[in-house]
PyMOL Python script that loads the backbone (N, CA, C, O; Angstrom):
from pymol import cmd

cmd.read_pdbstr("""\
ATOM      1  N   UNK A   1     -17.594  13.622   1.623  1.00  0.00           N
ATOM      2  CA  UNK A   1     -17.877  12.181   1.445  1.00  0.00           C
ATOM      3  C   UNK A   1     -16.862  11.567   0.477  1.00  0.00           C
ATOM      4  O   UNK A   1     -16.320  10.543   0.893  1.00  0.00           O
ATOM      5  N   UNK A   2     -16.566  11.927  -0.532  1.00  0.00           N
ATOM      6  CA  UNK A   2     -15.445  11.671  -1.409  1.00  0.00           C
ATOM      7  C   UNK A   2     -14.432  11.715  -1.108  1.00  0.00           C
ATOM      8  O   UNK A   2     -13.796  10.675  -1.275  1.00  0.00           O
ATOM      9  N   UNK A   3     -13.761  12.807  -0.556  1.00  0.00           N
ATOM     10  CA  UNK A   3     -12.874  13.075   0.111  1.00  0.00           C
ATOM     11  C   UNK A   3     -12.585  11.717   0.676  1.00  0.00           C
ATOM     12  O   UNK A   3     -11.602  11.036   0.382  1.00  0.00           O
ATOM     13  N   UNK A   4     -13.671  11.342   1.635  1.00  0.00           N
ATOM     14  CA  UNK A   4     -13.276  10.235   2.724  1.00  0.00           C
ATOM     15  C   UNK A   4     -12.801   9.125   2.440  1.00  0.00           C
ATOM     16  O   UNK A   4     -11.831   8.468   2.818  1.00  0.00           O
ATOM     17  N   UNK A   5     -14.275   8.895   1.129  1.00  0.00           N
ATOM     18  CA  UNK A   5     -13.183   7.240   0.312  1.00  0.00           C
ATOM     19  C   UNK A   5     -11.827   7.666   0.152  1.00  0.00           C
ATOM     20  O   UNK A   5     -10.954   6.874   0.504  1.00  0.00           O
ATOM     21  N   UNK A   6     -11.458   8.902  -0.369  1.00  0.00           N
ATOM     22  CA  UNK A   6     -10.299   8.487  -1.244  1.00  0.00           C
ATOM     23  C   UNK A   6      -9.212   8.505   0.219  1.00  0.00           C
ATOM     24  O   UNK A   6      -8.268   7.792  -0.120  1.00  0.00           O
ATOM     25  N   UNK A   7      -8.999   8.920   1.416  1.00  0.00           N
ATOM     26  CA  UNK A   7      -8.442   8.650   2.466  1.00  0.00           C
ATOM     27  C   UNK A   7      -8.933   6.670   3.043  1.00  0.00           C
ATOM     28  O   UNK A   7      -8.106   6.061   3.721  1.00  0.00           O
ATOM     29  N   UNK A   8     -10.033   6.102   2.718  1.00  0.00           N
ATOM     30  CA  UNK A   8      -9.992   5.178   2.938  1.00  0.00           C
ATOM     31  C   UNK A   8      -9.489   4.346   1.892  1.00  0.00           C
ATOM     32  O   UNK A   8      -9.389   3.123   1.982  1.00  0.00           O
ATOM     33  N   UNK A   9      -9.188   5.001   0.942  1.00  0.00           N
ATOM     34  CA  UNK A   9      -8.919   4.282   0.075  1.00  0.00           C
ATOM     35  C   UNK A   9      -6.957   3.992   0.148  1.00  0.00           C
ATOM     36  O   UNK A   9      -6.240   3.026  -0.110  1.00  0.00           O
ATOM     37  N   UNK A  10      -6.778   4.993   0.494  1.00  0.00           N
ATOM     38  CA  UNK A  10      -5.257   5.118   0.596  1.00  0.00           C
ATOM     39  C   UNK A  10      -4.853   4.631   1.750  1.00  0.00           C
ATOM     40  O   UNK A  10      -3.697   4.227   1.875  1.00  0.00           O
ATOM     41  N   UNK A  11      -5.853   4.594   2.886  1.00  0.00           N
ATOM     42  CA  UNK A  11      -5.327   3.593   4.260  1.00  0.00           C
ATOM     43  C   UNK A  11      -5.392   2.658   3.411  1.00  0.00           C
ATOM     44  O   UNK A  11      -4.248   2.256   3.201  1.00  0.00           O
ATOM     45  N   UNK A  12      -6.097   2.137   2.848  1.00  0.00           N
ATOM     46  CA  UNK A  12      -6.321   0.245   3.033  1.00  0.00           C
ATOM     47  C   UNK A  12      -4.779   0.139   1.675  1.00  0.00           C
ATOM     48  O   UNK A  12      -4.048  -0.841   1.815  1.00  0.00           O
ATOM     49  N   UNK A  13      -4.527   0.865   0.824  1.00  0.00           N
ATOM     50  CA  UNK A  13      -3.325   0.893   0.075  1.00  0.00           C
ATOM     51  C   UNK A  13      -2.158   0.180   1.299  1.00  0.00           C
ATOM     52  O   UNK A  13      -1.509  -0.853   1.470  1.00  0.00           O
ATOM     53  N   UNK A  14      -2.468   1.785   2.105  1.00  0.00           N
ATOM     54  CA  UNK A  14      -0.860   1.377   2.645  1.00  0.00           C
ATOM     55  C   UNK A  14      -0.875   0.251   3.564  1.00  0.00           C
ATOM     56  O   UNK A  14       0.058  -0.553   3.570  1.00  0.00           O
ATOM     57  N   UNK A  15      -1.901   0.138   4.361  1.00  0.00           N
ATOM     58  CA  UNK A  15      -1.990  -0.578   5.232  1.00  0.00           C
ATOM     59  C   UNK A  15      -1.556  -2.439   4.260  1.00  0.00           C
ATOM     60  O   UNK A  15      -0.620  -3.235   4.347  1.00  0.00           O
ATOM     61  N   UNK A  16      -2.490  -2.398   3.664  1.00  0.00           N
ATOM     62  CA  UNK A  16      -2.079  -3.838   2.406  1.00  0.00           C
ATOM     63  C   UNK A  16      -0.554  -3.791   2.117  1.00  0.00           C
ATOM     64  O   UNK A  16       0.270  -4.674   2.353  1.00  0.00           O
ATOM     65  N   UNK A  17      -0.397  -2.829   1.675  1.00  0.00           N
ATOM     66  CA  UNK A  17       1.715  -2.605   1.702  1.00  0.00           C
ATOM     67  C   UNK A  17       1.979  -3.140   2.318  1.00  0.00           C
ATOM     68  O   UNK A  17       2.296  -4.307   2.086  1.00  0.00           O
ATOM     69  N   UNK A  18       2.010  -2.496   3.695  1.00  0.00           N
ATOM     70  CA  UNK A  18       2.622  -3.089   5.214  1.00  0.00           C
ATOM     71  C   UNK A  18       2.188  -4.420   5.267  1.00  0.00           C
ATOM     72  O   UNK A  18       2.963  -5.376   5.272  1.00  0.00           O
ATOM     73  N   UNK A  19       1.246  -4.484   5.297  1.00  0.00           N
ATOM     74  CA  UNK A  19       1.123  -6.296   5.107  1.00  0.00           C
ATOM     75  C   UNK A  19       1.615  -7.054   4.450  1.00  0.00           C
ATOM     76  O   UNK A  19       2.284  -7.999   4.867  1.00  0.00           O
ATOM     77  N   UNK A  20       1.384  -6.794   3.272  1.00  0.00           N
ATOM     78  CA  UNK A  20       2.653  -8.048   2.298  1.00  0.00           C
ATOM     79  C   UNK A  20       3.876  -7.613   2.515  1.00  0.00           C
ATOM     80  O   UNK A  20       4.682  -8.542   2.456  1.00  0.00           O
ATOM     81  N   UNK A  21       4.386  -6.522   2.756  1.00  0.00           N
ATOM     82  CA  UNK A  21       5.504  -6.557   3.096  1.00  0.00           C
ATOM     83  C   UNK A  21       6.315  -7.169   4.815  1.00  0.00           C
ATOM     84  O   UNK A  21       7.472  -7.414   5.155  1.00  0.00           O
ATOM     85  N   UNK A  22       5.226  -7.204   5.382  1.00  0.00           N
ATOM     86  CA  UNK A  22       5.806  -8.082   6.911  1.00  0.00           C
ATOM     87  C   UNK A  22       5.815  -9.361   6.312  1.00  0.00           C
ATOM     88  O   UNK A  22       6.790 -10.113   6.326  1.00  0.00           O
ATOM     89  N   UNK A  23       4.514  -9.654   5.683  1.00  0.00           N
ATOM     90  CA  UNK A  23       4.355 -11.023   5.199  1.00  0.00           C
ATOM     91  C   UNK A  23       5.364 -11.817   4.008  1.00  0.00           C
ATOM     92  O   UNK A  23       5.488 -13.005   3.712  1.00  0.00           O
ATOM     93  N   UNK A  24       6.034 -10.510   3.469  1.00  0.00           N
ATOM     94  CA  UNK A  24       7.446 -11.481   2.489  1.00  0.00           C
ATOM     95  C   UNK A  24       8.454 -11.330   3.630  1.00  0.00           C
ATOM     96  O   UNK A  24       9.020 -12.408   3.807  1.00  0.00           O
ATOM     97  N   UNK A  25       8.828 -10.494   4.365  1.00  0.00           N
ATOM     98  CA  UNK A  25       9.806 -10.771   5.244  1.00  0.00           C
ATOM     99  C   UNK A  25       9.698 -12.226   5.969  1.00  0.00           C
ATOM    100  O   UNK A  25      10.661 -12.983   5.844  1.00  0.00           O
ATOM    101  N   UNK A  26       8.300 -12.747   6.899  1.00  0.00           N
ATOM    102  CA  UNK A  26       8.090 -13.704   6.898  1.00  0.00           C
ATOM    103  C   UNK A  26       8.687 -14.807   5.938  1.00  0.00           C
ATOM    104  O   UNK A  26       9.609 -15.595   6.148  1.00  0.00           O
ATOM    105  N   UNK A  27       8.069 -14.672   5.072  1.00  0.00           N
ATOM    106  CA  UNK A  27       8.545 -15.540   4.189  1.00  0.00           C
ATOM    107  C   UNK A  27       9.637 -15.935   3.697  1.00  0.00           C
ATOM    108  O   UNK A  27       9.855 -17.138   3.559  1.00  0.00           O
ATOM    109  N   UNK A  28      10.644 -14.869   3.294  1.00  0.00           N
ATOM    110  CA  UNK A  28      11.834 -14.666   3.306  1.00  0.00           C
ATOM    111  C   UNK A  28      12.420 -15.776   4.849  1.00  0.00           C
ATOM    112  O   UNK A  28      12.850 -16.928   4.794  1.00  0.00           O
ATOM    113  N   UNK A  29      12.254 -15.035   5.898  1.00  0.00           N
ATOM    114  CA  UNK A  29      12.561 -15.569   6.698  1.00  0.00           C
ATOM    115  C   UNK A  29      12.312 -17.067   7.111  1.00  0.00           C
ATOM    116  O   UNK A  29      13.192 -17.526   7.839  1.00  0.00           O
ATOM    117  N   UNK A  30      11.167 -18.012   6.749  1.00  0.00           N
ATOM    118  CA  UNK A  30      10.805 -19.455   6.917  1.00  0.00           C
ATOM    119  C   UNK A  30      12.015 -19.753   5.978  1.00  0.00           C
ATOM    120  O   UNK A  30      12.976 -20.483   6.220  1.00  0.00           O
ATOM    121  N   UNK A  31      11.733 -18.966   4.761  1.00  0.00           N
ATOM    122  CA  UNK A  31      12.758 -20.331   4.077  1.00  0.00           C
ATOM    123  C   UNK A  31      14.254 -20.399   4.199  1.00  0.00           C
ATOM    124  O   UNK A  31      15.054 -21.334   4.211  1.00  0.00           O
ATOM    125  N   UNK A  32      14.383 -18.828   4.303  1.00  0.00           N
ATOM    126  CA  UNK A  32      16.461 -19.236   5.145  1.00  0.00           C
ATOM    127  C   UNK A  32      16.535 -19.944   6.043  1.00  0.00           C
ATOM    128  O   UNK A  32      17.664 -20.422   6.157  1.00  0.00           O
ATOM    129  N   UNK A  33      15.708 -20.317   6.910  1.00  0.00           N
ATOM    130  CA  UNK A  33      15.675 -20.735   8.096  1.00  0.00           C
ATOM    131  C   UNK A  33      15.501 -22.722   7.673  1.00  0.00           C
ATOM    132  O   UNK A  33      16.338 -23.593   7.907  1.00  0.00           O
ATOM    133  N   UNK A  34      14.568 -22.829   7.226  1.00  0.00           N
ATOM    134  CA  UNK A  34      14.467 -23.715   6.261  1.00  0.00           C
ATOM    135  C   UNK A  34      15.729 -24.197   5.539  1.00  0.00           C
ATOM    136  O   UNK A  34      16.237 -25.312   5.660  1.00  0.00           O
ATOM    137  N   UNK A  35      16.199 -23.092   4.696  1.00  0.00           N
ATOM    138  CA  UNK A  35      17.651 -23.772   3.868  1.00  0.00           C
ATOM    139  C   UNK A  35      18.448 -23.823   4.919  1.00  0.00           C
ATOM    140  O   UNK A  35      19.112 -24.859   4.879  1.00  0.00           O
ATOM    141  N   UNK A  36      18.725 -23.052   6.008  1.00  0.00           N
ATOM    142  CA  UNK A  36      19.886 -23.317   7.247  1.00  0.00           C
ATOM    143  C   UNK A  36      19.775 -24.997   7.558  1.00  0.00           C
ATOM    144  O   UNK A  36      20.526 -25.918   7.236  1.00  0.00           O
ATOM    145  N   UNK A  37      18.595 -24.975   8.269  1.00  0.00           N
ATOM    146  CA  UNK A  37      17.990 -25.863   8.709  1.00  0.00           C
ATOM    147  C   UNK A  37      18.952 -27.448   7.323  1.00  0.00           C
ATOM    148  O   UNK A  37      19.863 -28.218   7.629  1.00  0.00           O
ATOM    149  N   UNK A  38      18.486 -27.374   6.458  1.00  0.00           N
ATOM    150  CA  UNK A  38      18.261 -28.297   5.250  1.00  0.00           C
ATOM    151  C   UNK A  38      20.259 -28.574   5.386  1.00  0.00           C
ATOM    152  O   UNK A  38      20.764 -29.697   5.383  1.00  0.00           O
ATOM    153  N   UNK A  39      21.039 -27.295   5.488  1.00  0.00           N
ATOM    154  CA  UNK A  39      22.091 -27.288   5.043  1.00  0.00           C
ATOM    155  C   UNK A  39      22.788 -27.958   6.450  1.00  0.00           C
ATOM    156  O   UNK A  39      23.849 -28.583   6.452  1.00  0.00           O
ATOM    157  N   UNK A  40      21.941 -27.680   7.645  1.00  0.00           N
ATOM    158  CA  UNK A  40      22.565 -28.454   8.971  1.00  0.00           C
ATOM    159  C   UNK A  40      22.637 -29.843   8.625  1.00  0.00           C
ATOM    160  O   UNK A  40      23.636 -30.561   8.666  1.00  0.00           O
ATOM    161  N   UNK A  41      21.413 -30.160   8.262  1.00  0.00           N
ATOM    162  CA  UNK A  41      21.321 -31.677   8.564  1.00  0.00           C
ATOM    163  C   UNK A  41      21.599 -32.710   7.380  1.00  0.00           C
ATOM    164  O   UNK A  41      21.262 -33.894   7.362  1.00  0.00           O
ATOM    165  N   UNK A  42      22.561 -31.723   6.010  1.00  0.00           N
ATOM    166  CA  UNK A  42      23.401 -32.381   5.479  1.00  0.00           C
ATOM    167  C   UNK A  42      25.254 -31.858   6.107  1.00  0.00           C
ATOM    168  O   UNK A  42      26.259 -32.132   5.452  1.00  0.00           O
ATOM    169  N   UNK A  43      25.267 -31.508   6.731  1.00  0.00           N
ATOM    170  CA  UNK A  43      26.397 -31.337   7.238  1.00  0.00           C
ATOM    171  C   UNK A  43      26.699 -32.076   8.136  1.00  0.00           C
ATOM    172  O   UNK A  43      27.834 -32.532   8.278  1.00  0.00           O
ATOM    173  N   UNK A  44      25.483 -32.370   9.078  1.00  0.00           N
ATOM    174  CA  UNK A  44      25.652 -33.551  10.224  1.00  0.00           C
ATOM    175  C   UNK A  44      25.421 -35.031   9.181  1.00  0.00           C
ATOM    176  O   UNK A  44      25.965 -36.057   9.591  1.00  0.00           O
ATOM    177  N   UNK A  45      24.965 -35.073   8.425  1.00  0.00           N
ATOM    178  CA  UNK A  45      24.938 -36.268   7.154  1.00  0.00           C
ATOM    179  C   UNK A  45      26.633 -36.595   7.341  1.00  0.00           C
ATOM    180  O   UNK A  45      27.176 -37.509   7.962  1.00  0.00           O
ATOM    181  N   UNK A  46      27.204 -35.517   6.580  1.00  0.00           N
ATOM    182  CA  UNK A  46      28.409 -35.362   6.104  1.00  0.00           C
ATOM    183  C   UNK A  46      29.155 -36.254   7.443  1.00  0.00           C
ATOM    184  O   UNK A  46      29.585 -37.404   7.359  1.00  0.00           O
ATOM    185  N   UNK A  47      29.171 -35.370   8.683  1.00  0.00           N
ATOM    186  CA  UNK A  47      30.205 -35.958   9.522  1.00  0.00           C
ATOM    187  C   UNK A  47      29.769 -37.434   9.834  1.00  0.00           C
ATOM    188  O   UNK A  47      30.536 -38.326  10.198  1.00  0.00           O
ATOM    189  N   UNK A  48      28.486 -37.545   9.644  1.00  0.00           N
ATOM    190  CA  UNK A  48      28.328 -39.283  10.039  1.00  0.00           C
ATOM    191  C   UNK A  48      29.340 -39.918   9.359  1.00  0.00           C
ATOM    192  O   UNK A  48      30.249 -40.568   9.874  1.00  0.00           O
ATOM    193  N   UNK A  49      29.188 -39.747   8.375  1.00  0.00           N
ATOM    194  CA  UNK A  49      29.581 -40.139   6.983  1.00  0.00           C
ATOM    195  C   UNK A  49      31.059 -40.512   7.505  1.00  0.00           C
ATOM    196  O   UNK A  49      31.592 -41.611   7.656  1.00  0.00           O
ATOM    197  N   UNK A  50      31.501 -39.286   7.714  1.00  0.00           N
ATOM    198  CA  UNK A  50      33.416 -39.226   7.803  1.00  0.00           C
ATOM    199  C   UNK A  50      33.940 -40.000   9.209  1.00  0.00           C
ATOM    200  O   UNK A  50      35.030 -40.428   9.589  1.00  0.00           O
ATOM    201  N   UNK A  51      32.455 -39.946   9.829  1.00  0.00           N
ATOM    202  CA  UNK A  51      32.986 -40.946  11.070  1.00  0.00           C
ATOM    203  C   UNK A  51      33.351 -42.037  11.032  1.00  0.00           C
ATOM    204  O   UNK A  51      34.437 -42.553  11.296  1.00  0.00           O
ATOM    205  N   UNK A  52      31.614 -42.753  10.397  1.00  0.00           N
ATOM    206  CA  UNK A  52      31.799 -44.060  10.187  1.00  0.00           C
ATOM    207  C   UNK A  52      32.651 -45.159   9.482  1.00  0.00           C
ATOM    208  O   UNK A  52      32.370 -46.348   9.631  1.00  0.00           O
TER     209      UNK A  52
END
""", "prot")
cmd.dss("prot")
cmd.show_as("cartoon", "prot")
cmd.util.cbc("prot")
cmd.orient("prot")
């Protein structure tokens, strides 16, 4: 019986790992995507700019 927690105890460890860790990759990933994003649409700013 003890035994068992301490195996449930160490799934839900790793398993929680794996989770925040997909979940900062996520995250990681919105916001480069985000700053790309941010850095496009001052770059297309920019060429208006040099057009007009």
């Amino acid at each position: 019986m003890f035994r068992l927690g301490i195996e449930a105890v160490v799934v839900a460890i790793v398993s929680l790992t794996v989770g925040l860790g997909v979940l900062y990759q996520l995250i990681l990933c919105a916001s480069a995507s985000i700053t790309q994003c941010s850095q496009l649409c001052k770059y297309k700013d920019d060429l208006n700019m040099l057009s007009d």
